[in-house]
C-alpha positions as CSV (number, residue, x, y, z in Angstrom):
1,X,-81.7,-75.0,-48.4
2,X,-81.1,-72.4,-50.9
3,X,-80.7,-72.4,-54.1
4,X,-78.8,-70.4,-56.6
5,X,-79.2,-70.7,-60.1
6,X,-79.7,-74.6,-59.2
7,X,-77.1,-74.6,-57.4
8,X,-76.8,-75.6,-53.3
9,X,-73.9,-73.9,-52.3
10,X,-73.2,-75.6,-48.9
11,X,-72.6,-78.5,-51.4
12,X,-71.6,-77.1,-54.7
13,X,-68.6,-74.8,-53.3
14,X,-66.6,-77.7,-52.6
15,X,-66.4,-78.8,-55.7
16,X,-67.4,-75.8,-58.2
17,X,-66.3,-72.6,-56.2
18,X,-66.6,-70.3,-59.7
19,X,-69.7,-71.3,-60.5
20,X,-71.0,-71.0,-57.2
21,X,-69.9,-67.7,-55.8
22,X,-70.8,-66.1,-58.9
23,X,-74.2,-67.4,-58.5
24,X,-74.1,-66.0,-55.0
25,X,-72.5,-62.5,-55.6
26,X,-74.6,-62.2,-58.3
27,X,-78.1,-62.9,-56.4
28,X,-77.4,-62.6,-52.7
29,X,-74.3,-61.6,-51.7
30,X,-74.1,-61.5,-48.0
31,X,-76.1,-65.1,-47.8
32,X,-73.8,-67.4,-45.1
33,X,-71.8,-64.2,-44.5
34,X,-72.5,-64.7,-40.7
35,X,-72.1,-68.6,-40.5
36,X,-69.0,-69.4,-42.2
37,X,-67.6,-66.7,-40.4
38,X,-68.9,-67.9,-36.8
39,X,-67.9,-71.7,-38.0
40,X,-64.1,-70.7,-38.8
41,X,-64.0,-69.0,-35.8
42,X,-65.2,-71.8,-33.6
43,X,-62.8,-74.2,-34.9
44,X,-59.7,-72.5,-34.4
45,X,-61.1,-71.3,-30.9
46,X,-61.3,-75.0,-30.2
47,X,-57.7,-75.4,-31.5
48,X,-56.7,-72.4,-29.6
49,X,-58.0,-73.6,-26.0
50,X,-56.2,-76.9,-26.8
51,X,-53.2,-75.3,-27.6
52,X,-53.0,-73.3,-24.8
53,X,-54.4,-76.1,-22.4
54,X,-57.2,-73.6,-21.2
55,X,-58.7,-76.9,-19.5
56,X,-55.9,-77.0,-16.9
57,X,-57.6,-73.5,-15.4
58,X,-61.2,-73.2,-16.4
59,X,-63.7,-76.0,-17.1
60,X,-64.7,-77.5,-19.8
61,X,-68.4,-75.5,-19.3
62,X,-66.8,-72.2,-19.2
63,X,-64.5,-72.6,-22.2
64,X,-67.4,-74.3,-24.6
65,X,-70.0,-71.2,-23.3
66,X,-67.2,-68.7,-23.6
67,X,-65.9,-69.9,-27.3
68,X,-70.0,-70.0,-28.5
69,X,-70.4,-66.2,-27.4
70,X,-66.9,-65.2,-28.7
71,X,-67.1,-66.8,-32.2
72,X,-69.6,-65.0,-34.2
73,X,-68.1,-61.6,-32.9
74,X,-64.8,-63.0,-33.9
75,X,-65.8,-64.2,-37.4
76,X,-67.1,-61.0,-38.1
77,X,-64.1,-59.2,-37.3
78,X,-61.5,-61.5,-39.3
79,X,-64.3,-61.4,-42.3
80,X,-63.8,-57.9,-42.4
81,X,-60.2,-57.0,-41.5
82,X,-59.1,-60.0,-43.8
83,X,-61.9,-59.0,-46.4
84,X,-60.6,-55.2,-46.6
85,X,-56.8,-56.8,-47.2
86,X,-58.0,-59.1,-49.5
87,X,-60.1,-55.8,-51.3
88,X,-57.4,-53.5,-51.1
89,X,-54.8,-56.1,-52.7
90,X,-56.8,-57.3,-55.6
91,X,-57.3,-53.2,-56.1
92,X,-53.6,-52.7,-56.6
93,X,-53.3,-55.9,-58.9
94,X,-56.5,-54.5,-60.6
95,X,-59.3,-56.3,-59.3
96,X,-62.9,-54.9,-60.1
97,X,-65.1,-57.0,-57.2
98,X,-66.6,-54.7,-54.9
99,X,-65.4,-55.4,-51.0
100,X,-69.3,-57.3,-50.5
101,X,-68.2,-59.9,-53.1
102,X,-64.7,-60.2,-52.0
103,X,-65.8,-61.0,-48.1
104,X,-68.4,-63.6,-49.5
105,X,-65.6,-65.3,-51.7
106,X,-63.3,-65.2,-48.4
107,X,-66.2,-66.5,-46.5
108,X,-67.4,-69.2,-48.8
109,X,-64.0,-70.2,-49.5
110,X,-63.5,-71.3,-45.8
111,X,-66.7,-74.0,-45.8
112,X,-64.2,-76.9,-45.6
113,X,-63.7,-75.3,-41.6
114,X,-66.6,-77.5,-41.5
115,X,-64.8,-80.9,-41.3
116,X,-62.8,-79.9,-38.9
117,X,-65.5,-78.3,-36.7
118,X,-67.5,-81.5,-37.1
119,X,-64.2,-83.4,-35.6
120,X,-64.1,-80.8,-32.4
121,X,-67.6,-81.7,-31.9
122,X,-67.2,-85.8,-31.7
123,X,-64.1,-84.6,-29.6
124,X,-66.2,-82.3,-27.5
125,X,-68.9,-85.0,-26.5
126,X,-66.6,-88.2,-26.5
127,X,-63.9,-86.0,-24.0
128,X,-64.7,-84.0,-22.0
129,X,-62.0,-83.9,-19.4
130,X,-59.1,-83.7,-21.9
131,X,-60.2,-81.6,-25.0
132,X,-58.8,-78.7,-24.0
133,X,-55.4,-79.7,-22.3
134,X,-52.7,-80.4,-25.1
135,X,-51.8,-83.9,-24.7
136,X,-47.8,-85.0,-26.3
137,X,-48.9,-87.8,-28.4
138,X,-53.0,-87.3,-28.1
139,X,-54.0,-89.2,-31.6
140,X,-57.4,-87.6,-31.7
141,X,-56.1,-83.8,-31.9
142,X,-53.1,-85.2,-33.6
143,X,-56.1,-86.6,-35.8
144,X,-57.6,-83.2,-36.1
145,X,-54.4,-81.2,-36.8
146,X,-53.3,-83.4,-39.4
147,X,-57.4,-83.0,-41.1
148,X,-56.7,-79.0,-40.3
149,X,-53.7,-79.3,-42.5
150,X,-55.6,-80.8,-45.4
151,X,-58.5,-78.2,-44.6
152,X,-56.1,-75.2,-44.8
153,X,-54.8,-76.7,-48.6
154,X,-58.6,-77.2,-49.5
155,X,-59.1,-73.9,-48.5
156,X,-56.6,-72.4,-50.3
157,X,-57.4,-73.8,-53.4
158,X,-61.1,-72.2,-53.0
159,X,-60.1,-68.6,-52.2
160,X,-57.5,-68.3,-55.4
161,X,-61.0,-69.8,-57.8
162,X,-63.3,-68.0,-56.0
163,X,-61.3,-64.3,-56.4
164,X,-60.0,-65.3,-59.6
165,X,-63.5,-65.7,-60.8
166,X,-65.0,-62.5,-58.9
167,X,-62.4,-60.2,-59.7
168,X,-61.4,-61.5,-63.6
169,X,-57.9,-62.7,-62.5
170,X,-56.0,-65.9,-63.7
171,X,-55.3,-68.1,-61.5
172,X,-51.8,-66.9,-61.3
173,X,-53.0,-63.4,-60.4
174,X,-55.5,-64.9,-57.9
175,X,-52.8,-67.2,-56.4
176,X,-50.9,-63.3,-55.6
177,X,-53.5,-61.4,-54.4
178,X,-53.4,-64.5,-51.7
179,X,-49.9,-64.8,-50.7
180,X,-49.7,-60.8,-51.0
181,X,-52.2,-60.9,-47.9
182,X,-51.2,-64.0,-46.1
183,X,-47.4,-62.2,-46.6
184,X,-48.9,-59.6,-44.6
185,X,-50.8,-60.9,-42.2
186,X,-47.7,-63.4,-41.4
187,X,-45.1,-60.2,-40.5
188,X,-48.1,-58.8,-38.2
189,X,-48.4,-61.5,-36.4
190,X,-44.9,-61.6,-35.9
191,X,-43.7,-58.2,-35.1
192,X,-47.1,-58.3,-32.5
193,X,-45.4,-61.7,-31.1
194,X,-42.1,-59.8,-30.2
């Protein structure tokens, strides 16, 4: 594995996101720029296909090929759409981190997707035949929603360090430049579900 400045960051980012994505903006800034990325996407592809009971029309092959050859393209896409929000925002509240160090803070910042990955995987091998149908009452993607819930606070937590230390904000700051996107991307979403 990697190191920076002594640092592992598949481990250290967990618990010491400053420290770690200023060693990896500062050394090798696109390093796990196409991984976390791929690994976000897959889990909520996986969530998606349950939600939606995808397993009711197309088997369980299909969808697990399908979400595999989708899921890097579709990491990219949301590192970069949500990275250029993320950029543009912590301009206006006068951020100085150039857009390569804000998508690996967004992309770092998202490493606890790997819990809940790691739970659609068990899931995946152990169930074949239900995974993907959505289930009233299913404890183990009840399991997994409820873990996704804790993920999504984890991950929050990250992003608002990790651009409060690459763009010199306070925490406060940080914690805007967040909900200032996540505002945003809320009333697309909405006026696109109309």
């Amino acid at each position: 594995m990697t190191q920076f400045m002594g640092l592992n960051p598949w481990l250290a980012m967990w618990s010491q996101p400053r420290t770690t994505i200023r060693a990896i903006v500062s050394s090798r800034p696109f390093y796990g720029r196409f991984w976390l990325p791929t690994i976000y996407a897959l889990q909520a592809l996986f969530f998606l296909a349950n939600w939606h009971s995808l397993g009711l029309r197309f088997s369980f092959e299909a969808i697990v090929l399908s979400t595999f050859l989708i899921a890097p393209i579709l990491g990219q896409v949301w590192l970069y759409t949500f990275g250029a929000g993320f950029y543009l925002s912590g301009k206006l509240l006068g951020g100085s981190a150039p857009f390569s160090h804000v998508c690996s803070a967004l992309a770092w910042s998202h490493i606890p997707s790997c819990i809940t990955l790691a739970l659609w995987t068990v899931l995946l091998f152990n169930q074949t035949d239900t995974t993907f149908v959505l289930t009233i009452g299913q404890t183990e993607t009840l399991f997994i929603s409820f873990i996704s819930l804790v993920v999504v606070v984890w991950v929050t937590v990250l992003i608002i360090r990790a651009f409060a230390e690459i763009q010199g904000f306070s925490i406060l700051k940080a914690s805007v430049n967040v909900a200032i996107v996540t505002f945003m991307y809320l009333l697309i979403s909405f006026l696109f579900a109309k």
